[in-house]
C-alpha positions, 0 to 999 in steps of 0.5 A: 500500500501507500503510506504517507507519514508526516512528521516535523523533521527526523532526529535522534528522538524517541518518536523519531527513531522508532519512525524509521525503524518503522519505515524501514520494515514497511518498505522491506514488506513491499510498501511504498512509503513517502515521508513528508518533513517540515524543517531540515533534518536535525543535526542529530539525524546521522546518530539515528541507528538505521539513517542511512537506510532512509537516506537511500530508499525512501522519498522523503519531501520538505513542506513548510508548514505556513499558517495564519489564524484567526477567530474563523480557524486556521489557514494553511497555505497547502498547494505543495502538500495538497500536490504530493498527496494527489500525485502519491494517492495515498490509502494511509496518512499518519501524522506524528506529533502536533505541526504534523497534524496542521498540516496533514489536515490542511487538504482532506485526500479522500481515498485515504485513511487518516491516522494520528499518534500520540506520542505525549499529551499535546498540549493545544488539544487540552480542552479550554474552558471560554473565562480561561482565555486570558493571554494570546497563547491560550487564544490560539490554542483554543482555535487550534483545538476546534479547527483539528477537532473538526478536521478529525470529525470529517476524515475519520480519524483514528488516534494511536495513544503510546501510553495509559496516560496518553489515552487518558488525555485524549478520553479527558480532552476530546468529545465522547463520539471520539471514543472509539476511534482511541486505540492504545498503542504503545511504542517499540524497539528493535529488540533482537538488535539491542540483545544481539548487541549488548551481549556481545560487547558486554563480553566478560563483564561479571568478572569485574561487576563490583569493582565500579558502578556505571550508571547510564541515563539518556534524555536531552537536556531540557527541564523535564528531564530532570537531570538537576535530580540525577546529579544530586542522586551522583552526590549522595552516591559520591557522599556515602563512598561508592566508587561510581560513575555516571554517562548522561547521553543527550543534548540540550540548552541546559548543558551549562547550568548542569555542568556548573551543578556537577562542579560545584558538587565536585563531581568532575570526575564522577559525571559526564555528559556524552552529547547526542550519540549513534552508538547507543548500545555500546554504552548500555552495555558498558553499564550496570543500572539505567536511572531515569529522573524525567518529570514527565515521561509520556513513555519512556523507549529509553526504558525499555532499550536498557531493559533489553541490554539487561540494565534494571531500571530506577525511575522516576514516576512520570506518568507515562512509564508506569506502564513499563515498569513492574514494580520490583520484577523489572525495576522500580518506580520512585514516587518522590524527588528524593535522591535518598530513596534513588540512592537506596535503590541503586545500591540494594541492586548493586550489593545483591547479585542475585537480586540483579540477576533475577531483575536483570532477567525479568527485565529483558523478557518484558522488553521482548514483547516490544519488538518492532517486528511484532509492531509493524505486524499489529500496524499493518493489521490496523491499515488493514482493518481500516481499507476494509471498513472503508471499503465496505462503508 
């Protein structure tokens, strides 16, 4: 069939990783796929796993997504998208994350079955109450929600939720004739790539298990990922005298003031920020617990990628983890800002090898049924059902 996906650009995000392992398993079944972005590649694209591979066989067009609103709506000059959607004839548009769904529902194509993903709780859909619109921000967010919503409505929309969380949000914030068309959904990883890697550049790493504590955390640096909690967490650690160190993967503007945090607390030779990276696996593998601090986690693929490396996993709640994690089976969940209750954890886990071993176990059987090969499966059964239900309406 013929899959348009529709996303704003292609970096080493989550949403956008998963994407094109995605794109790549259709492609090799037979499917013609078309990616539409609407800002240049990112400058972390190179360190996404298989981006060569999209470089080199998918179509992928830049629409600039242009805009003007008013109280009537939203305007969208969409000549060039409405172009490539005729000429590509597409049976599926799937749009990922909030500008893609501008833009997917600037021209209604209809020989095509819409899709949406959800993957966290798009905030200009959350409902708005009229004596709320106080500021120009919440203004434009209300007519952003009614202009889409009405859009859903006409182009049959379903809405994929990657989280109990975020099929909440969407329960929570769309009218209940939408009900049915939530289906959950929730995200994947290559999984046989992750073991197949791990295990071999893990190599003999129990021989030397208890003489330094590696702790990984991957997430850009941004607010909500927390990473002020996770340095804290080195403090306490670097207090109680535990030989340790800790690889923070991820870029973003608040590289500086962590850094400041890190020296000021004398944890230079404790704490590294390793930037954005392709090669993912090598420090999973290098490493003995994931530790997790986001605030808000409307997933958590990151969780899982280590789960799959056989790491337990030490997280905070974010809400959309909790699907993830099984408390004290695959991990735990840390309900409090605390970098005690984090440290406690972490080295209950480290003096108990056999408690490590069975969580490490259990962690990489739940991780499995992730796989993105059984997830593109479940996808195509999904495009599927909805040719035919259109075919026989």
């Amino acid at each position: 069939m013929n899959i348009l996906y529709v996303i704003p650009t292609l970096g080493a995000g989550g949403a956008e990783v998963m994407l094109c392992q995605i794109i790549e398993n259709l492609h090799r079944r037979g499917n013609n796929i078309m990616l539409i972005l609407i800002h240049p590649l990112h400058e972390t694209f190179e360190n996404i796993p298989n981006h060569q591979f999209i470089l080199e066989n998918i179509d992928i067009q830049y629409v600039e997504l242009k805009t003007k609103i008013s109280w009537i709506g939203i305007k969208v000059n969409n000549d060039e998208f409405k172009d490539l959607v005729n000429k590509f004839n597409p049976e599926i548009i799937h749009s990922h994350l909030f500008e893609a769904e501008v833009l997917s529902r600037s021209y209604f194509h209809n020989k095509t079955n819409y899709f949406s993903h959800f993957h966290d709780n798009m905030f200009q859909l959350r409902k708005i109450k009229l004596r709320s619109l106080i500021s120009f921000k919440s203004i434009i967010h209300y007519i952003e929600r009614l202009w889409l919503l009405k859009k859903y409505q006409n182009d049959r929309t379903l809405f994929l939720g990657i989280s109990s969380d975020t099929i909440d949000f969407m329960k929570n914030n769309f009218p209940k004739s939408f009900s049915q068309k939530i289906i959950y959904f929730p995200n994947a990883i290559n999984f046989k790539q992750i073991q197949c890697q791990s295990i071999y550049l893990k190599g003999d790493k129990k021989s030397n298990f208890h003489k330094k504590l590696s702790l990984i955390s991957i997430g850009n640096l941004v607010e909500k990922k927390n990473h002020f909690l996770l340095i804290k967490i080195a403090s306490e650690l670097l207090k109680r005298g535990v030989e340790f160190e800790v690889n923070i993967l991820g870029f973003g503007p608040l590289k500086k003031e962590l850094e400041e945090l890190k020296n000021k607390l004398n944890l230079d030779k404790q704490v590294f920020f390793r930037g954005s990276v392709g090669n993912v696996v090598e420090y999973l593998s290098k490493s003995n617990l994931y530790i997790h601090t986001a605030k808000y986690e409307p997933f958590g693929l990151v969780l899982l990628e280590a789960m799959a490396a056989g790491l337990p996993v030490i997280t905070f709640d974010g809400k959309g983890n909790r699907d993830l994690i099984q408390q004290g089976d695959n991990g735990y969940m840390i309900y409090e800002e605390n970098p005690e209750l984090f440290v406690d954890r972490i080295l209950h886990l480290w003096n108990n090898t056999q408690e490590y071993a069975r969580i490490s176990k259990n962690a990489i059987e739940f991780s499995k049924q992730y796989d993105i090969e059984n997830y593109t499966n479940k996808l195509l059964e999904l495009y599927q059902s909805a040719l035919n239900e259109k075919t026989n309406s």
